[in-house]
N, C-alpha and C positions, 0 to 999 in steps of 0.2 A: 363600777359603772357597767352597765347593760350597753351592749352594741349591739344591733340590727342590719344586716346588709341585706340589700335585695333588688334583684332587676323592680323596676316599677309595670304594672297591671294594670290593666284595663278594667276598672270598679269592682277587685278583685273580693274574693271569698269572706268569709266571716273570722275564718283562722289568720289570714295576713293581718286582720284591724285584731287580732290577738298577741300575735307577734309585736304588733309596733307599739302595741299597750304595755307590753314587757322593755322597750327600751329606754331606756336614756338620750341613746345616740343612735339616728338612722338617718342609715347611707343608701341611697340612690345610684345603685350601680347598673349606669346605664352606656359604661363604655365599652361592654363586651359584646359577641357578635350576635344579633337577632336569630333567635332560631324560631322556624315554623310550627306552627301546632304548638306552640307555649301560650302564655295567660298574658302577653304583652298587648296582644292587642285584640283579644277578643274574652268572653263568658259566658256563662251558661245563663237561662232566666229558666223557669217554670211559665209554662204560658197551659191555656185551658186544651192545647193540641199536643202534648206532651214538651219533654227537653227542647231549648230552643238554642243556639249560639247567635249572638249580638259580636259583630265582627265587624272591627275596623279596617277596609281595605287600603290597600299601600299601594303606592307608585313606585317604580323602575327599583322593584329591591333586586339585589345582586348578593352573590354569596360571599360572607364575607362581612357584609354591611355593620358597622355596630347598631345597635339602636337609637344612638340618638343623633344617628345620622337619617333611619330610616325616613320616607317622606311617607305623609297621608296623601289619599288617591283624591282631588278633588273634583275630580269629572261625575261624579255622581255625589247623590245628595243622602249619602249615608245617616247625617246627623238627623236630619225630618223621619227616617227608615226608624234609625233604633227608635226616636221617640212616639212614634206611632205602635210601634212592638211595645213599647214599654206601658202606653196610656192602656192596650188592647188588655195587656195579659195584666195588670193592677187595676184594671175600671174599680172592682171593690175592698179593694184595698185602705185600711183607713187613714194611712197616711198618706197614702197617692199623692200629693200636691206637693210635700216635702220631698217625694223622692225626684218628682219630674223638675221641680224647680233647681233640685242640685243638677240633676243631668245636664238642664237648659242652659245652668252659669257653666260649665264645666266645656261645653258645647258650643258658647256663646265668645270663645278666646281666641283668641287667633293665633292657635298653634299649628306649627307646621310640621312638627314630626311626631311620631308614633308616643317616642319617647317623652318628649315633654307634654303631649295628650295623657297617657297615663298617668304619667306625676301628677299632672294635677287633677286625676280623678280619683287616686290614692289621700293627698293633700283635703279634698274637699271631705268624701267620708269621715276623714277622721277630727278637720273641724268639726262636722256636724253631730259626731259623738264626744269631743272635747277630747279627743288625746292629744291633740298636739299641746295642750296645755304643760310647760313645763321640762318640754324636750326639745331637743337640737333635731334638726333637719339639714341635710348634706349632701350632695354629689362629691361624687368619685373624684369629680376631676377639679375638686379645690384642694383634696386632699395630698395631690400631686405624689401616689404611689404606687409606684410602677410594678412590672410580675406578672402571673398570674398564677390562676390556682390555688391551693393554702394555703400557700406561703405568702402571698399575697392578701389576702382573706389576711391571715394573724399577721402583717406588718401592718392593714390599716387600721385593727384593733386595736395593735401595742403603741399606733401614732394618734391615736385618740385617746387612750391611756384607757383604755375599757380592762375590764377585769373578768367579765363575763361574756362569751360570745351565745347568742341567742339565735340558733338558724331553723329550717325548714327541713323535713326529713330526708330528703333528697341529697341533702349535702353528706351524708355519710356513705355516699360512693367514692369522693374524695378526698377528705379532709384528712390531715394526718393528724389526728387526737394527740399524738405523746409529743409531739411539736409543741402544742398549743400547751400541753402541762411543763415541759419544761420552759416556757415563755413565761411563766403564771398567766396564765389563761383560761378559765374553765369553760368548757363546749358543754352548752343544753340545749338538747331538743326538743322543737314544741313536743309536749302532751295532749293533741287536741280530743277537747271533751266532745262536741260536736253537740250543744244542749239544743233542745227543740225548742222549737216557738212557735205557734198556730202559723201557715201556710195555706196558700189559697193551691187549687187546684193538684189535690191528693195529697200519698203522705209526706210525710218531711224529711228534706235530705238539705245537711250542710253546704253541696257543693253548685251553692248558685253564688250569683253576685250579691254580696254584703247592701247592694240598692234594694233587696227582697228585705232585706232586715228593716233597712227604714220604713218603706211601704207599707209592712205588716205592724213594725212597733213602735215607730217614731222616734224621740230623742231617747225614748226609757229601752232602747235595743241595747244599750249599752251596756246594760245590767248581764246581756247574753254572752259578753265577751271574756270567760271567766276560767279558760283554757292556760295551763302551767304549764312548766317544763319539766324535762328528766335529764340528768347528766347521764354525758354520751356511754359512760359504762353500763347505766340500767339501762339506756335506750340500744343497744347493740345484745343487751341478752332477751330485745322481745322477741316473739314469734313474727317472719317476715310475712 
C-alpha cells in the first residue's frame, strides 16, 4: 500500500495532484508548525503581467502556530480579490467556468482556518480529476501518533500498514532511509515529469496552481498527471 503525507496547499501544483494519484492512503498533516513563504496558503497563477501570487492573508499568526490552528484574516475581502485575479488572467481560457466554479464552491465554506481552507482546495481538485475515487483521505490527528520527524513520518506509515512511502523531494534533508528499510518500508521520490500542455500567456512552466490545468484542459487534464517515482537510492545518486 502507497502512503502519502503532506501539509495541505492552497490549489496547489500539478505535481502534488501527482503525488496523491500515486497513493492509496493520504494523510493531511496539518499539526505541525505553519511556516512563512510555504504553499499553505498561497500560489503562483500566470496572469497577462507576468508571475502572480494568489495569497491568503491570516490573522494574529504567532510563532509557533500549527496550521490548523492558523486563522484566515477576515477584515478584507480576499475571496472577490483572488476571484477577480483568477476571471482577469483565464478570460480565454476554455474551460474558465470550471475552474472559477470549483474556486467559488471552495470559497463559498465556511472555513475558519488556513488549514482546513486548503484541504478543501486540495479535496476539490482532485474530485474534479476523480482521484479520490478509491483512496482513503486522513488527518494526522485521527491517526493519534505522536513524534516528530522520521521517525514519526515511518510510525504513521507502519500504523496504516503502508508498505511504500511516497514523498516530495524536500524530504531527503531528513528522512533516515535505512530506518524505513529496516521497518520494511520502501522511500520513493516523486519523479516529476513536468509534461506541457498549451498555456495562456507565454511559455509553459509546471509551477503554477493545478486551477491553470483545469482552465486550460478541463476534466481531460488528467491525462497530464503521468509523473512516477524513483527509490530513494536512484533519487539520492541525481545531480543536485
Amino acid at each position: 500500500m502507497n502512503v502519502v503525507i503532506s501539509q495541505p496547499m492552497l490549489f496547489p501544483w500539478v505535481g502534488m495532484l501527482e503525488q496523491i494519484r500515486l497513493a492509496d492512503t493520504f494523510v493531511f498533516y496539518d499539526d505541525v508548525q505553519f511556516s512563512k513563504g510555504s504553499f499553505t496558503n498561497r500560489v503562483q497563477l500566470k496572469t497577462a503581467q507576468g508571475m502572480a501570487w494568489m495569497t491568503v492573508p491570516l490573522r494574529g499568526l504567532s510563532f509557533g502556530q500549527k496550521i490548523q490552528e492558523v486563522l484566515l484574516d477576515t477584515r478584507q475581502d480576499w475571496r472577490a480579490q483572488h476571484l477577480a485575479l483568477l476571471r482577469q488572467a483565464y478570460a480565454d481560457a476554455p474551460f474558465r467556468a470550471d475552474m472559477l466554479a470549483l474556486v467559488e464552491a471552495v470559497y463559498g465554506q465556511p472555513h475558519t482556518t488556513i488549514g482546513a481552507l486548503s484541504e478543501a482546495s486540495m479535496r476539490s481538485l482532485c474530485r474534479y480529476f476523480g482521484l479520490d475515487q478509491g483512496k482513503r483521505f486522513c488527518h494526522i490527528g485521527e491517526l493519534a501518533v505522536p513524534g516528530k520527524g522520521s521517525q514519526r513520518v515511518l510510525d504513521i506509515v507502519r500504523g496504516l500498514g503502508g508498505e511504500r512511502y511516497i514523498t516530495g523531494l524536500g524530504a531527503s534533508k531528513y528522512l533516515e532511509h535505512e530506518a524505513f528499510e529496516a521497518a520494511g518500508v520502501s522511500v520513493h521520490y516523486m519523479d516529476y515529469l513536468k509534461q506541457p500542455y498549451p498555456q495562456l500567456h507565454g511559455a509553459f512552466t509546471p509551477y503554477v496552481s493545478a486551477l491553470d490545468l483545469v482552465a486550460m484542459k478541463g476534466p481531460a487534464g488528467r491525462e497530464h498527471l503521468v509523473s512516477g517515482t524513483r527509490h530513494w537510492r536512484e533519487h539520492l545518486l541525481q545531480p543536485a
